[in-house]
Biopython code that builds the backbone (N, CA, C, O; Angstrom):
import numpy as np
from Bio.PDB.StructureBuilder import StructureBuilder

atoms = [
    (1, "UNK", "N", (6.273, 14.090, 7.683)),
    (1, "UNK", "CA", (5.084, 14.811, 8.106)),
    (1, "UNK", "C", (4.141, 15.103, 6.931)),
    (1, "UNK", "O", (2.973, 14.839, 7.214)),
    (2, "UNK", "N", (4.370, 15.681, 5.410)),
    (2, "UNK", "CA", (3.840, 15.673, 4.783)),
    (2, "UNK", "C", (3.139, 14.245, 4.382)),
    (2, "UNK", "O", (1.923, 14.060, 4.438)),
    (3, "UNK", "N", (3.664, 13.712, 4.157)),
    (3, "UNK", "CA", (3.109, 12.102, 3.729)),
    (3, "UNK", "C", (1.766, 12.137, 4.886)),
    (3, "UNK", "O", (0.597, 12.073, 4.505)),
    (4, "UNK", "N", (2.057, 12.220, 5.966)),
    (4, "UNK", "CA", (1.472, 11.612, 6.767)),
    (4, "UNK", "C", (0.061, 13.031, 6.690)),
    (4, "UNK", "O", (-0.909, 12.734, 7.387)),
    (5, "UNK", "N", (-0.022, 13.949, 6.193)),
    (5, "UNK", "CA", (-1.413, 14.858, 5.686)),
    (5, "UNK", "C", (-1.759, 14.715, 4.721)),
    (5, "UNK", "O", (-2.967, 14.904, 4.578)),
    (6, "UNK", "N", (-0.894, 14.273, 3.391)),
    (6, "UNK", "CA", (-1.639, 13.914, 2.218)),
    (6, "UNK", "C", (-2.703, 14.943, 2.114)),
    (6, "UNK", "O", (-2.757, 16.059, 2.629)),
    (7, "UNK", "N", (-3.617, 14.267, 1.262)),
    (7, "UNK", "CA", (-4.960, 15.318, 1.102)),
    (7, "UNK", "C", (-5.231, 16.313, 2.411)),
    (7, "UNK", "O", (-5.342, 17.490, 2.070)),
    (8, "UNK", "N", (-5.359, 16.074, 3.837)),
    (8, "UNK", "CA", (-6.180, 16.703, 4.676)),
    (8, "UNK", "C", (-6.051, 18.272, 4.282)),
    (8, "UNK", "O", (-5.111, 18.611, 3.563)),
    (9, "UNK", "N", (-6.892, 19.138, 4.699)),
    (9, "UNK", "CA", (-7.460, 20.038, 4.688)),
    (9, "UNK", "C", (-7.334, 20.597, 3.060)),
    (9, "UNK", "O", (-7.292, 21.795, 2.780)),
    (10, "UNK", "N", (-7.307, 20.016, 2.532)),
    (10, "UNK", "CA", (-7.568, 20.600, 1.150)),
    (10, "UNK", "C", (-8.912, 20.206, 0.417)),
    (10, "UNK", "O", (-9.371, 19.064, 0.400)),
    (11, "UNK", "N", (-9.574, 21.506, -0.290)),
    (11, "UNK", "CA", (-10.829, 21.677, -0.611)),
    (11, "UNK", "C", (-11.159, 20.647, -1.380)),
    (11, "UNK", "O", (-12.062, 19.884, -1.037)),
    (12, "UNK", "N", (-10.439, 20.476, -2.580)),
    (12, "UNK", "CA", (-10.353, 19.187, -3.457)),
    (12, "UNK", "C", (-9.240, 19.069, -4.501)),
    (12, "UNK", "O", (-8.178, 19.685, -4.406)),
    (13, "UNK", "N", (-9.563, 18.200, -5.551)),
    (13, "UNK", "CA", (-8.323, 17.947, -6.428)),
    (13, "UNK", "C", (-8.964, 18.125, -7.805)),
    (13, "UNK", "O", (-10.119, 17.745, -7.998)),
    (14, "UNK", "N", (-8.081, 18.817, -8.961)),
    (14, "UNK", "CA", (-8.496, 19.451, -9.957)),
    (14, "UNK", "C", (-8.874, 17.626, -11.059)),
    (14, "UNK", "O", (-7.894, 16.902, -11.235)),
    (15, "UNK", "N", (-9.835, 17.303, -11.462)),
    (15, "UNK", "CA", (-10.306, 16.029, -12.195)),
    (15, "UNK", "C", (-9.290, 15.354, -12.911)),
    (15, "UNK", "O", (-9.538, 14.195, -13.244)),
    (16, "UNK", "N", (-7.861, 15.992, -13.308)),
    (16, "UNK", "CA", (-7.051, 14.817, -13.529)),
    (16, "UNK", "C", (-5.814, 15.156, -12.481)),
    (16, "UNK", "O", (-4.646, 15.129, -12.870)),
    (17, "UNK", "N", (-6.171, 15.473, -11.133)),
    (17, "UNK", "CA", (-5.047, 15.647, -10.176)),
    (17, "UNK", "C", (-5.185, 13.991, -9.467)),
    (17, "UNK", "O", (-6.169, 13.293, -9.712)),
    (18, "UNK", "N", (-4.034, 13.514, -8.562)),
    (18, "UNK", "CA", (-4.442, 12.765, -7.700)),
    (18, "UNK", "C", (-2.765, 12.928, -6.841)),
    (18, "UNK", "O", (-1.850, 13.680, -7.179)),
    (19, "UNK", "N", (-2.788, 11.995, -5.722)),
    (19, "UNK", "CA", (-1.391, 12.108, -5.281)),
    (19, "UNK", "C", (-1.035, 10.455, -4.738)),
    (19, "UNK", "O", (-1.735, 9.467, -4.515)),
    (20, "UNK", "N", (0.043, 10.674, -4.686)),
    (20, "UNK", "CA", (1.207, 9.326, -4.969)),
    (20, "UNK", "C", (2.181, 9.410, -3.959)),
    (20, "UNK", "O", (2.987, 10.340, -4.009)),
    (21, "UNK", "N", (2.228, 8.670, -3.144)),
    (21, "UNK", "CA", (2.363, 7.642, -2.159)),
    (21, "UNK", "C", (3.765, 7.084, -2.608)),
    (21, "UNK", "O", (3.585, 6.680, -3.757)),
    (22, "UNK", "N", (4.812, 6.912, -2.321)),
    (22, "UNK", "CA", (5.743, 6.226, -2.513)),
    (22, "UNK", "C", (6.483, 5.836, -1.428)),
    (22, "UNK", "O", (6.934, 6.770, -0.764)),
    (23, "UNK", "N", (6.852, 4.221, -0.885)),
    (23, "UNK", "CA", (7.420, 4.036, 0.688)),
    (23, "UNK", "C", (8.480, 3.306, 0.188)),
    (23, "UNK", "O", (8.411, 2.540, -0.773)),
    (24, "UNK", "N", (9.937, 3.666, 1.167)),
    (24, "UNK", "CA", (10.691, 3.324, 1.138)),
    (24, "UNK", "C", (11.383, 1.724, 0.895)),
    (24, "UNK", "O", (12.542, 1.383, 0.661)),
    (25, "UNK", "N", (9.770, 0.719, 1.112)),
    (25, "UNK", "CA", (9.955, -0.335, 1.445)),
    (25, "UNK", "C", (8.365, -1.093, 1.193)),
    (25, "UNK", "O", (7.423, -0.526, 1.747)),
    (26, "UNK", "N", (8.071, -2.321, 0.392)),
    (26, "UNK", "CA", (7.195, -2.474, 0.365)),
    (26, "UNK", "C", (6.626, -3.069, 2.150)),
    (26, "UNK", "O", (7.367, -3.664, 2.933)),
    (27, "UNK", "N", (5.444, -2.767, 2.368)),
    (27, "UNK", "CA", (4.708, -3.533, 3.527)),
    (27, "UNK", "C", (3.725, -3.054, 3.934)),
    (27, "UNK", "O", (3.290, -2.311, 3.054)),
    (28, "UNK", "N", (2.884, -3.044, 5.082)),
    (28, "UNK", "CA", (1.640, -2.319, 5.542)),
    (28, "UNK", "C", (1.422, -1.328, 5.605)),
    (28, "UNK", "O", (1.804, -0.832, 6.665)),
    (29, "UNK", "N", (0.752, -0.407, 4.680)),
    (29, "UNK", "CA", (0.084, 0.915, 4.453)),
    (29, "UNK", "C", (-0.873, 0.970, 4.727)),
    (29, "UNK", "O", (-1.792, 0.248, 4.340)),
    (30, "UNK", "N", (-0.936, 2.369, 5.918)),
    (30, "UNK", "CA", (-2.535, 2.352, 6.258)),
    (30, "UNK", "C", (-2.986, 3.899, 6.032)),
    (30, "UNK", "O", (-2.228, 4.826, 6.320)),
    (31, "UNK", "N", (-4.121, 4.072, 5.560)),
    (31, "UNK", "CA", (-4.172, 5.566, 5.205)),
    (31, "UNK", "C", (-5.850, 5.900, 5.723)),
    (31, "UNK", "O", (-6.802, 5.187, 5.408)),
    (32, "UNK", "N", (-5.955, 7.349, 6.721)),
    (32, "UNK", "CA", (-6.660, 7.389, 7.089)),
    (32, "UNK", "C", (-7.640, 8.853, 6.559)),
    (32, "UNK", "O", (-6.946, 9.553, 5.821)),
    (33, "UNK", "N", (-8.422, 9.174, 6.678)),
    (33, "UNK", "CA", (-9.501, 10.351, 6.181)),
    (33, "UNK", "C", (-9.102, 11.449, 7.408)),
    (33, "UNK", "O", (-9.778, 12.471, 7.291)),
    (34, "UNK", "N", (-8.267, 11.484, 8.434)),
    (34, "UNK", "CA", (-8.404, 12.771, 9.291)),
    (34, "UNK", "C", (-8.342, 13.834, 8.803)),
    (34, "UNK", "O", (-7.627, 13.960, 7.809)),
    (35, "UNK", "N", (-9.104, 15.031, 9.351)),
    (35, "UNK", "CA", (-9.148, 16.717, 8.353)),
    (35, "UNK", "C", (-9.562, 16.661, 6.739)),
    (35, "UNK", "O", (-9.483, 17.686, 6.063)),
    (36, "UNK", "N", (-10.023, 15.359, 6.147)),
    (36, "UNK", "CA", (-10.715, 15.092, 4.949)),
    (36, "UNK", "C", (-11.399, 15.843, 4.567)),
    (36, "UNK", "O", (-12.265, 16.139, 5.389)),
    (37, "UNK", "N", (-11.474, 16.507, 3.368)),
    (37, "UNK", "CA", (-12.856, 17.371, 3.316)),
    (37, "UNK", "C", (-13.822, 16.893, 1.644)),
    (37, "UNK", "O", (-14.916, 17.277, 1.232)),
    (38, "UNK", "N", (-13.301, 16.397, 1.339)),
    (38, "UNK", "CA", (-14.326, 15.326, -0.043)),
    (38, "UNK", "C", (-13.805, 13.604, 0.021)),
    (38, "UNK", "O", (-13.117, 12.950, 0.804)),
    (39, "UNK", "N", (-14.295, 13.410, -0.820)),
    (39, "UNK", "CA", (-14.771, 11.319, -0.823)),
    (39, "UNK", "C", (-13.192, 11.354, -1.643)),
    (39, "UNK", "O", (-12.693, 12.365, -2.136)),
    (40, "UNK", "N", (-12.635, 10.091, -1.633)),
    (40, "UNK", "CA", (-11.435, 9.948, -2.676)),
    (40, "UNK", "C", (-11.745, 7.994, -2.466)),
    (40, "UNK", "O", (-12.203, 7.252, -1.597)),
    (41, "UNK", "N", (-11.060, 7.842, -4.093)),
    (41, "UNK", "CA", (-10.798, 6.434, -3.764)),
    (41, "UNK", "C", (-8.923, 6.231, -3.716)),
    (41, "UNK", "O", (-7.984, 6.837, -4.233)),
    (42, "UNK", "N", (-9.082, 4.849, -2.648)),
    (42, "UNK", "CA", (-7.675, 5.058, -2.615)),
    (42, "UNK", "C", (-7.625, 3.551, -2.940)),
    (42, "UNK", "O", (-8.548, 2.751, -2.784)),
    (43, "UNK", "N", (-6.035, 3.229, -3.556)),
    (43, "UNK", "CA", (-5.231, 2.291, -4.421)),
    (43, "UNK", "C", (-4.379, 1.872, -3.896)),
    (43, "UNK", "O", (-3.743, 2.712, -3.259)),
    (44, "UNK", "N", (-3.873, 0.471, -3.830)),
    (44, "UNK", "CA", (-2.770, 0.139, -3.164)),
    (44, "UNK", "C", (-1.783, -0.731, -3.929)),
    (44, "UNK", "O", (-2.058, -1.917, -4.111)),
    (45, "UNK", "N", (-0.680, -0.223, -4.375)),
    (45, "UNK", "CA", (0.055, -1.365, -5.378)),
    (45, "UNK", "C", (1.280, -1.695, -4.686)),
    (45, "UNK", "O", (1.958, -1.131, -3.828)),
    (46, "UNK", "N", (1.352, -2.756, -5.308)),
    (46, "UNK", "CA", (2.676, -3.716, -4.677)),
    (46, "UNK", "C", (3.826, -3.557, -5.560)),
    (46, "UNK", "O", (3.746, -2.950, -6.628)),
    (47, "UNK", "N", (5.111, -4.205, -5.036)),
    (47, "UNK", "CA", (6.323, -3.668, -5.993)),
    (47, "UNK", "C", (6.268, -4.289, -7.066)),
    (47, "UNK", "O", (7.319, -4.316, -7.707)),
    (48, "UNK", "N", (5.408, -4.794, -7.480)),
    (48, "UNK", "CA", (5.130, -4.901, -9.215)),
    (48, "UNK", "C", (4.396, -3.565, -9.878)),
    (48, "UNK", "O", (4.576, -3.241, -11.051)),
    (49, "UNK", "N", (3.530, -2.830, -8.943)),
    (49, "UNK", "CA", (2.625, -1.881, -9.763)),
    (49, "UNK", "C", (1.502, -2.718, -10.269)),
    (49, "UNK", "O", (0.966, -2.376, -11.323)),
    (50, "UNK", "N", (0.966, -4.080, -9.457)),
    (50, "UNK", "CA", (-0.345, -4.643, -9.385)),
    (50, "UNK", "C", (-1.427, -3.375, -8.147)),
    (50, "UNK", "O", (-0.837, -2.944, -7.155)),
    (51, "UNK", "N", (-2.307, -3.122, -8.294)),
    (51, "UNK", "CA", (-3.584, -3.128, -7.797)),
    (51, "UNK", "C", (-3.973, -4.311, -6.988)),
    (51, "UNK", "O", (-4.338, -5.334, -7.568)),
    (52, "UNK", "N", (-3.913, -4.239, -5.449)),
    (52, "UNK", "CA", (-3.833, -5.577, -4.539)),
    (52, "UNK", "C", (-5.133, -5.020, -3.651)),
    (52, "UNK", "O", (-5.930, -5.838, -3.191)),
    (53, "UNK", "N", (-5.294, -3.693, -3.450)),
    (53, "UNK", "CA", (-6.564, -3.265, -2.999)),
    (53, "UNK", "C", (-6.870, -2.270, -3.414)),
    (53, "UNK", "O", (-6.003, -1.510, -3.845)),
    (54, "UNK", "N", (-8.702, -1.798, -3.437)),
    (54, "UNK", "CA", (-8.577, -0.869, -4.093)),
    (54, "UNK", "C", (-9.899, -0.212, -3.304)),
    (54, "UNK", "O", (-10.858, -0.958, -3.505)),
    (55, "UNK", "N", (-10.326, 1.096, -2.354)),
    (55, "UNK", "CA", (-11.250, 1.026, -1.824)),
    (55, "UNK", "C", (-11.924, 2.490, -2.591)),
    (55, "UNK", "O", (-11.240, 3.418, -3.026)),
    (56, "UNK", "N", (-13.364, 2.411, -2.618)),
    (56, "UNK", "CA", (-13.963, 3.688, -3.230)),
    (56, "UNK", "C", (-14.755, 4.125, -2.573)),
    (56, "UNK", "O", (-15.512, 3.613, -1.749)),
    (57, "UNK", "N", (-14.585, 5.336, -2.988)),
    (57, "UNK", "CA", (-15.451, 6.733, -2.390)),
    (57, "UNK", "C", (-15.540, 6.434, -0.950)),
    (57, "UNK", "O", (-16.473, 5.842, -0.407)),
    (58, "UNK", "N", (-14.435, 6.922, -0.359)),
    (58, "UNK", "CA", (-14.058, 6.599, 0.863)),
    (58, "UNK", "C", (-14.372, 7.917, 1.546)),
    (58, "UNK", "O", (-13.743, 8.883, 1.116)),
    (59, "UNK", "N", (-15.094, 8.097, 2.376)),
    (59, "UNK", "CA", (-15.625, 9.323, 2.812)),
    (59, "UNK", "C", (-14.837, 10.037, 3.952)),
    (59, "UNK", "O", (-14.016, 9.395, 4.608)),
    (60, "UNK", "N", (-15.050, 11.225, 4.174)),
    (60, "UNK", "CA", (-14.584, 11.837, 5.824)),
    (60, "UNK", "C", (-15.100, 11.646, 7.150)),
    (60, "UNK", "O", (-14.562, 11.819, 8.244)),
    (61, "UNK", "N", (-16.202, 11.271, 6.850)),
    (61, "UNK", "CA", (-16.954, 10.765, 7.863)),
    (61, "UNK", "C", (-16.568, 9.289, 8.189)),
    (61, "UNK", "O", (-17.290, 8.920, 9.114)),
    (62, "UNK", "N", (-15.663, 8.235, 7.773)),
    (62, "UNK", "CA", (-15.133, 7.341, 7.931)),
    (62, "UNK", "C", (-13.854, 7.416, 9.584)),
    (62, "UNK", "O", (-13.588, 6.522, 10.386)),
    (63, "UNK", "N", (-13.312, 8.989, 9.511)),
    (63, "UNK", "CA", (-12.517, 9.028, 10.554)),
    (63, "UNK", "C", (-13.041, 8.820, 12.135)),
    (63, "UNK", "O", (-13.928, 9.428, 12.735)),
    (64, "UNK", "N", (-12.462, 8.104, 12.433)),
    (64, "UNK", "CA", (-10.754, 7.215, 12.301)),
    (64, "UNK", "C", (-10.309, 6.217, 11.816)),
    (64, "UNK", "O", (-9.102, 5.976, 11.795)),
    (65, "UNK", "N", (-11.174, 5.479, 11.354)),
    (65, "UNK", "CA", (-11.301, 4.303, 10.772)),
    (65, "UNK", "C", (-10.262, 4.254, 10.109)),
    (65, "UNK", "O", (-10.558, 4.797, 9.044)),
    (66, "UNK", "N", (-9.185, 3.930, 10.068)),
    (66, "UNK", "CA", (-8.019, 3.543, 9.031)),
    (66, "UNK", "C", (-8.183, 2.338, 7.877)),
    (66, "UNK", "O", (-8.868, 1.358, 8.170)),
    (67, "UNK", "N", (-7.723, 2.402, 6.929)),
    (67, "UNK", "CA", (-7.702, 1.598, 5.456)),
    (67, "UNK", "C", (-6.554, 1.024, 5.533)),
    (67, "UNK", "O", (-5.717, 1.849, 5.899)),
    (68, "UNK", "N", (-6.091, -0.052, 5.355)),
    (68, "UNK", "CA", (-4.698, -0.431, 5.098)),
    (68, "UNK", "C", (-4.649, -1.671, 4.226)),
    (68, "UNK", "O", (-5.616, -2.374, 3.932)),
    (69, "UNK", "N", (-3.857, -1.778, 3.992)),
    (69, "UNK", "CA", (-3.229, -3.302, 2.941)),
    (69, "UNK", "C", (-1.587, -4.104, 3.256)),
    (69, "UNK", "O", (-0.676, -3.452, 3.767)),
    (70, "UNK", "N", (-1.467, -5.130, 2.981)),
    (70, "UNK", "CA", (-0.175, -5.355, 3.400)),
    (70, "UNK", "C", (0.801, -5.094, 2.018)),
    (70, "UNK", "O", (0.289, -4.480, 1.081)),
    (71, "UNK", "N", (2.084, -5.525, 1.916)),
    (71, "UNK", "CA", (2.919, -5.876, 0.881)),
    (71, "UNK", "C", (2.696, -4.573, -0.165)),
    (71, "UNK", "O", (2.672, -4.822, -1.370)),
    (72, "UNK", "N", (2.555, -3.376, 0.233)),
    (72, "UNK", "CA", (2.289, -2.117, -0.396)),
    (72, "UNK", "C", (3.591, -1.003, -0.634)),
    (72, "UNK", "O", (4.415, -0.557, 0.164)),
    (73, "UNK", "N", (3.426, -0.817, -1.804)),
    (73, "UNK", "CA", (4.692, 0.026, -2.041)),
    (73, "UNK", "C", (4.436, 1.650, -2.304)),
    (73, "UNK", "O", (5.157, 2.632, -2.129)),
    (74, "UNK", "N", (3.094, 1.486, -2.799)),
    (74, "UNK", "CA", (2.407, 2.578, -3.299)),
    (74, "UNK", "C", (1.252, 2.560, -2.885)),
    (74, "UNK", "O", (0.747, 1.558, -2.379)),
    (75, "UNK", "N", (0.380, 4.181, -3.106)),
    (75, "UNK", "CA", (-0.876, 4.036, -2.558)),
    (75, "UNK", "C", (-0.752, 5.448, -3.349)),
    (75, "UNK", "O", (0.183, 6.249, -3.368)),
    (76, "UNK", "N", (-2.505, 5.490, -4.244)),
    (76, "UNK", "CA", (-2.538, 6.615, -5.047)),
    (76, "UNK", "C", (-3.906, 6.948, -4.324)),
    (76, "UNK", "O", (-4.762, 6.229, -3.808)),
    (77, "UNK", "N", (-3.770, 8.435, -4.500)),
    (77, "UNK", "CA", (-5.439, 8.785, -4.130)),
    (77, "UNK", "C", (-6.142, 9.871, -5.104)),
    (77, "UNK", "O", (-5.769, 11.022, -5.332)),
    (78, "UNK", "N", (-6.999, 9.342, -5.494)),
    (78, "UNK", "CA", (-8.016, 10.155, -6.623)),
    (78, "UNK", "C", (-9.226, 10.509, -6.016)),
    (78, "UNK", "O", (-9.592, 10.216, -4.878)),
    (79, "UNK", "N", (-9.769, 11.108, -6.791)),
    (79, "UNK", "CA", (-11.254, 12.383, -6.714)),
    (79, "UNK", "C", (-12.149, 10.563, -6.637)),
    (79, "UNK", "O", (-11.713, 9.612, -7.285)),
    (80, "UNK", "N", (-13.381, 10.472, -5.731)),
    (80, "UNK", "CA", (-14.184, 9.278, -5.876)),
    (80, "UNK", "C", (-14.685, 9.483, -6.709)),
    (80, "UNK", "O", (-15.341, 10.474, -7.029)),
    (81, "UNK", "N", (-14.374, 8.195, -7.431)),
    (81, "UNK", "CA", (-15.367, 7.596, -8.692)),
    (81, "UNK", "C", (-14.701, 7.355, -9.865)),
    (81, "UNK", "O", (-15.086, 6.639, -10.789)),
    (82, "UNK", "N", (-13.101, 8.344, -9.741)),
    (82, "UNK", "CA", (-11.860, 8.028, -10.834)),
    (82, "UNK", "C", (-11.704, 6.402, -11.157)),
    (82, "UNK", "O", (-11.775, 5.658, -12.135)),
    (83, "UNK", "N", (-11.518, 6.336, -10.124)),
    (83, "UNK", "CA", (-11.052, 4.397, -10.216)),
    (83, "UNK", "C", (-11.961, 3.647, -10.736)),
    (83, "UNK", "O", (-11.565, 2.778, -11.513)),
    (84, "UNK", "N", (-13.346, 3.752, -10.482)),
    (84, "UNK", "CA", (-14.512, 3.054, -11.776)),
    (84, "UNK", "C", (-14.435, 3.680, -12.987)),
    (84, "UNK", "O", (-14.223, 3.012, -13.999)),
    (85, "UNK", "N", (-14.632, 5.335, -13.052)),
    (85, "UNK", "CA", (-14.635, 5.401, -14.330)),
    (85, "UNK", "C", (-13.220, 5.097, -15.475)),
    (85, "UNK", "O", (-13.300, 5.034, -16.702)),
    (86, "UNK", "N", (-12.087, 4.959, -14.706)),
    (86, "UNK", "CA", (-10.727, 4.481, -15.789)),
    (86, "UNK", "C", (-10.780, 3.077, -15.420)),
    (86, "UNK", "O", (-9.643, 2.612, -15.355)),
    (87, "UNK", "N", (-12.067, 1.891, -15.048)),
    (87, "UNK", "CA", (-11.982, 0.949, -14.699)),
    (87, "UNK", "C", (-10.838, -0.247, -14.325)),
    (87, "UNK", "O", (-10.466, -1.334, -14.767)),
    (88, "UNK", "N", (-10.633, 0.373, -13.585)),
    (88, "UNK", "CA", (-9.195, -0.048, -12.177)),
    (88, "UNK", "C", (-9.602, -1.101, -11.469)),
    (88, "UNK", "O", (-10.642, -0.542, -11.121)),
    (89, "UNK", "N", (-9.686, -2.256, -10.903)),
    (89, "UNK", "CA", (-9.837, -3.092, -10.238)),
    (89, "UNK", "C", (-8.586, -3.738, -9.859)),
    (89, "UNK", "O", (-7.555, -3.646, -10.526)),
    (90, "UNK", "N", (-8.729, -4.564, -8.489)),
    (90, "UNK", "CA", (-7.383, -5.536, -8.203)),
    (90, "UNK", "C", (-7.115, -6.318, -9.080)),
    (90, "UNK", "O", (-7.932, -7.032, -9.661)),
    (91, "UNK", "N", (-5.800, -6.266, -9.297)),
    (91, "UNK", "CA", (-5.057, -7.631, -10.390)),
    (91, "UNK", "C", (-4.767, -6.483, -11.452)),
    (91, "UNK", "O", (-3.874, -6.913, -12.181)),
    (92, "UNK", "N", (-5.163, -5.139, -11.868)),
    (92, "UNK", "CA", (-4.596, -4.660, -12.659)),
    (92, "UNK", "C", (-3.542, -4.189, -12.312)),
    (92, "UNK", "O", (-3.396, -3.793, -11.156)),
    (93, "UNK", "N", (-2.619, -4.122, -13.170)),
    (93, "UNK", "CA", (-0.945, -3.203, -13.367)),
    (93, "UNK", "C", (-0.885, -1.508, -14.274)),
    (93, "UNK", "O", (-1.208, -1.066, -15.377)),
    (94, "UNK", "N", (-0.427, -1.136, -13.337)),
    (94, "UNK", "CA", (-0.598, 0.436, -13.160)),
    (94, "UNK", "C", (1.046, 0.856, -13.509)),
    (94, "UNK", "O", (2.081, 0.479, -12.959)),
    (95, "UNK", "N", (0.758, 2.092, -15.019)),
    (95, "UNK", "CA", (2.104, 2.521, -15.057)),
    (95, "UNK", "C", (2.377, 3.571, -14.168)),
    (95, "UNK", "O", (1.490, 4.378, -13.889)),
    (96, "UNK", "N", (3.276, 3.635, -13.787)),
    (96, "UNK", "CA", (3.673, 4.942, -12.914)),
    (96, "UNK", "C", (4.337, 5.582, -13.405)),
    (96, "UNK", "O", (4.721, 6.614, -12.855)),
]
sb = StructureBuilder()
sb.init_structure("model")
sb.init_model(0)
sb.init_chain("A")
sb.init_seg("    ")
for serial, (resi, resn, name, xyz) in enumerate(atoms, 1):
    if name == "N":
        sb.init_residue(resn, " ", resi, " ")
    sb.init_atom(name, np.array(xyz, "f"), 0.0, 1.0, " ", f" {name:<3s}", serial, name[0])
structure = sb.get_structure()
């Protein structure tokens, strides 16, 4: 149940907060904005800790619209605009 609220109803995240996603099993992760209340970009890594998708400043006003990726092990979510400014793109490898 927690997993599945992640961010919702929280005001925001302190500039080096974010939260981390960890599934039992790599495969299709889909993560949605319901009860959202600021923009976040969200990350999707595979069981290497590659960056396979990476979507930004993903708004609340997006709900219901779900985000997903396949072959996903992880999925991080940051304050929008983190992921450009530590210039993150797909194909990079992310320590955890």
């Amino acid at each position: 149940m927690a997993r599945e609220k992640g961010l919702s109803g929280r005001k925001g995240l302190a500039s080096n907060e974010g939260m981390l996603f960890k599934f039992d099993t790599a495969g299709r992760q889909c993560i949605w904005m319901k009860d959202m209340r600021f923009s976040i970009d969200i990350i999707w890594l595979n069981s290497s800790n590659i960056i396979t998708k990476l979507e930004e400043n993903v708004s609340p006003n997006t709900y219901p619209r779900d985000f997903c990726q396949e072959d996903t092990l992880y999925v991080i979510e940051l304050n929008a605009g983190v992921a450009r400014a530590k210039g993150l793109s797909i194909g990079n490898k992310v320590d955890l």
